[in-house]
C-alpha atoms as an extended CHARMM CRD file, in Angstrom:
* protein
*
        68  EXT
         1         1  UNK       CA             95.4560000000      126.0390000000      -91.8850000000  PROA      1               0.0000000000
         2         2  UNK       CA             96.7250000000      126.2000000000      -95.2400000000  PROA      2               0.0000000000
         3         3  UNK       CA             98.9720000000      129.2960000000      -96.7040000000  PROA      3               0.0000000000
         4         4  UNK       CA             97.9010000000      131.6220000000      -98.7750000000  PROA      4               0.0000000000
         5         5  UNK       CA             99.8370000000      131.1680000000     -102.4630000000  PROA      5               0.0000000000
         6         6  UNK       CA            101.3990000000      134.3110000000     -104.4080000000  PROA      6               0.0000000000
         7         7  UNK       CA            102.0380000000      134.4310000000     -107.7170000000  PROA      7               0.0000000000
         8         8  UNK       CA            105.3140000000      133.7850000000     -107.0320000000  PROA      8               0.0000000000
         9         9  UNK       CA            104.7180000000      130.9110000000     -104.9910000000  PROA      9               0.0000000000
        10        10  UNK       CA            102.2680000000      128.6900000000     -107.7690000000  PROA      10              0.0000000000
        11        11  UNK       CA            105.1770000000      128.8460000000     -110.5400000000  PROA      11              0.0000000000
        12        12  UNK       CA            107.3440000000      126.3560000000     -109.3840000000  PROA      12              0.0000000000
        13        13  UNK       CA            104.0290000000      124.3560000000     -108.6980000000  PROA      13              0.0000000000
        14        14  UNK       CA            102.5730000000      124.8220000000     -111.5890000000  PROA      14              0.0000000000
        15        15  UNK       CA            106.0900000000      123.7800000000     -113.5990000000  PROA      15              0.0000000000
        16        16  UNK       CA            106.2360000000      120.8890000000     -111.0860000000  PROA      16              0.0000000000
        17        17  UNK       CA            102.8080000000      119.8290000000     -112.5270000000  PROA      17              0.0000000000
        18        18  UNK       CA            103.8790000000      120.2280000000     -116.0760000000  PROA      18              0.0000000000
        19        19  UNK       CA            106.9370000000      117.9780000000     -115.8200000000  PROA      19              0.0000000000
        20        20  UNK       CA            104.3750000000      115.4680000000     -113.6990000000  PROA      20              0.0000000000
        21        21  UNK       CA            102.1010000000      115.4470000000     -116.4460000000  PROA      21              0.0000000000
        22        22  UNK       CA            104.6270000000      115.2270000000     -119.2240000000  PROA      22              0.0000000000
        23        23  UNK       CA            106.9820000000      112.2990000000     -117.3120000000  PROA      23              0.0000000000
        24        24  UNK       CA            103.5950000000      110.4310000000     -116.4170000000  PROA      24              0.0000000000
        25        25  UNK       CA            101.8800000000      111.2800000000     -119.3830000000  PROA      25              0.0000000000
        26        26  UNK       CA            101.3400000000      107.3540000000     -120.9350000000  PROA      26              0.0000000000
        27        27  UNK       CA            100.4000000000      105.4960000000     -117.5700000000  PROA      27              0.0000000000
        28        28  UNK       CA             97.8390000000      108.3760000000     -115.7760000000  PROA      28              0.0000000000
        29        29  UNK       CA             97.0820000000      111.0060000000     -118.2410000000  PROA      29              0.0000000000
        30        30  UNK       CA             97.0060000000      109.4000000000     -121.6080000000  PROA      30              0.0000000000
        31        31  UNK       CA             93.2130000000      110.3580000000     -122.2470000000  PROA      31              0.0000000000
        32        32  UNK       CA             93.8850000000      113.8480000000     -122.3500000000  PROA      32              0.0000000000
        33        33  UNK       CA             95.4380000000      116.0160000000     -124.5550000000  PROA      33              0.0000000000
        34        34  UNK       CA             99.2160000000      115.8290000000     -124.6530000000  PROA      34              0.0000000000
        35        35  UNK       CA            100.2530000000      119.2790000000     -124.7460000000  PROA      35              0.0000000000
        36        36  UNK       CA             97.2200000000      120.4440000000     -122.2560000000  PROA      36              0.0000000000
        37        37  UNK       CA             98.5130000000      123.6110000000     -120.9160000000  PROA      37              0.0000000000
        38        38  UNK       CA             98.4320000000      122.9070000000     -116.7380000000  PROA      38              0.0000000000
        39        39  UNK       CA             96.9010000000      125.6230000000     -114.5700000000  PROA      39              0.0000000000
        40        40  UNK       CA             96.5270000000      125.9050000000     -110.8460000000  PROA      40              0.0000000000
        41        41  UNK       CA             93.1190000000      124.8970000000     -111.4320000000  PROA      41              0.0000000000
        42        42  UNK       CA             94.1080000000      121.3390000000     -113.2770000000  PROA      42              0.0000000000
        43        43  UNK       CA             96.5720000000      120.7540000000     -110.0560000000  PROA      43              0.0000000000
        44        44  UNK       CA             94.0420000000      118.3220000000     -108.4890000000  PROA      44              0.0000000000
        45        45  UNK       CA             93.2280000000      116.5200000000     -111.1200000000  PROA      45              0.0000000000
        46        46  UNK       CA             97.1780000000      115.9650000000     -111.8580000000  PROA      46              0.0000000000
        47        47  UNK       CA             96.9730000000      114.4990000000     -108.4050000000  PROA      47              0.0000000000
        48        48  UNK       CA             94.1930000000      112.2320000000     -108.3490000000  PROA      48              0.0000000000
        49        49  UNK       CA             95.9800000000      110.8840000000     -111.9830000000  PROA      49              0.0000000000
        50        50  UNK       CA             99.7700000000      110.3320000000     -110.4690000000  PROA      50              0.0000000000
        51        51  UNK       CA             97.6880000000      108.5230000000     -107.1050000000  PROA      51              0.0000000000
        52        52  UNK       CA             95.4760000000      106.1180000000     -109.1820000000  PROA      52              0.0000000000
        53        53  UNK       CA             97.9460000000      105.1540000000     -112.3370000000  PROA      53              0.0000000000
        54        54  UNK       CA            100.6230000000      106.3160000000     -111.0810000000  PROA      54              0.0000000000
        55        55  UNK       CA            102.2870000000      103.3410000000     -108.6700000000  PROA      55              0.0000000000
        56        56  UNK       CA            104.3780000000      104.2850000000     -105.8010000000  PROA      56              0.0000000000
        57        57  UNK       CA            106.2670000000      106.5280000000     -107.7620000000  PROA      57              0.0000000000
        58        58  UNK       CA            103.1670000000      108.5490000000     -108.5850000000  PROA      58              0.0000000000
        59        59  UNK       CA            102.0230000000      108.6190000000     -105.0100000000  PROA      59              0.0000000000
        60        60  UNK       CA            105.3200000000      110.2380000000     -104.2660000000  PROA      60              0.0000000000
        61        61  UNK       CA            105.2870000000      112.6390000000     -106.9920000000  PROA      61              0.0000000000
        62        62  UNK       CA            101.6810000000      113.8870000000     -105.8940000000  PROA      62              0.0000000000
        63        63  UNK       CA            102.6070000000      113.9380000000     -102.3070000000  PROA      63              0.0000000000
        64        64  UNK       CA            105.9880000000      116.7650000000     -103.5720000000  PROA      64              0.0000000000
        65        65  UNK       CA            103.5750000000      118.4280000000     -105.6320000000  PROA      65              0.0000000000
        66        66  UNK       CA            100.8580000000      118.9390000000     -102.5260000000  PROA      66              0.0000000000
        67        67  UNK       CA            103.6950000000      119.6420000000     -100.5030000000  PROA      67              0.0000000000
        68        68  UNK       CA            105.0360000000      123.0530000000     -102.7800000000  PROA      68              0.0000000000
């Protein structure tokens, strides 16, 4: 069962996603705009980018960022 978040629990996520996005920005997220502001809502998306473009350092980035 997952946890319920608190605000204070989905900032560090959400800046976790933002450096993500940013540090894999040319190999997985290059089609979208590069200062796209990332919400909780975009967080799956970020994921599915770092798994498919991303390599094996992607994969591990989207596994730290489901794991927060």
């Amino acid at each position: 069962m997952e946890k319920p978040r608190t605000v204070r629990g989905t900032a560090p996520r959400i800046e976790l996603a933002n450096q993500l996005f940013r540090e894999f920005y040319a190999a997985c997220f290059w089609h979208m705009k590069p200062d796209l502001v990332i919400t909780e809502a975009m967080i799956p998306i970020i994921v599915k980018g770092l798994r498919t473009h991303g390599g094996r350092t992607g994969m591990s980035a989207a596994a730290q960022l489901l794991d927060q």
